[in-house]
Steps between C-alpha positions, in 0.01 A plus 500: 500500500319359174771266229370476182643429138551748245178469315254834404292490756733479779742800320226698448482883691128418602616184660823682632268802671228204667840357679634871596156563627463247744892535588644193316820430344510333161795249429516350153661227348820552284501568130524130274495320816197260492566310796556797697103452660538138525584448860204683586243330212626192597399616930154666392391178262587285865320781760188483280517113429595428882285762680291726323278241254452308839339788740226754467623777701200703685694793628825711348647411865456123432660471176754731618587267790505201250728642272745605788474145600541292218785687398697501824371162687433292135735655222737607689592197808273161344482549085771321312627687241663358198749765406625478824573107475176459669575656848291755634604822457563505898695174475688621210623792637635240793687304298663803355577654797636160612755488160621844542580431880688191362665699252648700692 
């Protein structure tokens, strides 16, 4: 699955038959809504800040590995995020969990 915004290039039926050809879906962001890609800007400007400036990968398998774990043991369980009142997104969902048991 490949998000993108709205623009040309991404719209386009050249761009639309690369995706089909290697069996990928296409998700796009909503009309007028231009923080619709933020959340993921805002996670690609940290993975390539955090991890990819600092490595030189030597195989596909090694950066593949990387990736996998930065997101799940860094981003996901150590990072402090601030739009989640800097918690984790791990810890965050905790807390939640912990309110709505509360709640109820």
């Amino acid at each position: 699955m490949i998000h993108s915004d709205r623009g040309s290039q991404y719209a386009s039926l050249a761009f639309e038959q690369c995706l089909s050809k290697y069996g990928l879906v296409q998700t796009m962001s909503r009309h007028g809504n231009l923080y619709d890609n933020a959340p993921m800007e805002s996670f690609y400007k940290s993975f390539k800040v955090e991890e990819v400036y600092r490595q030189k990968y030597q195989t596909h398998e090694q950066a593949t590995r990387a990736v996998a774990d930065y997101i799940e043991r860094f981003y996901n369980r150590t990072r402090l995020h601030s739009s989640l009142g800097y918690f984790s997104p791990i810890e965050y969902e905790k807390q939640r969990l912990w309110e709505i048991s509360d709640a109820e």
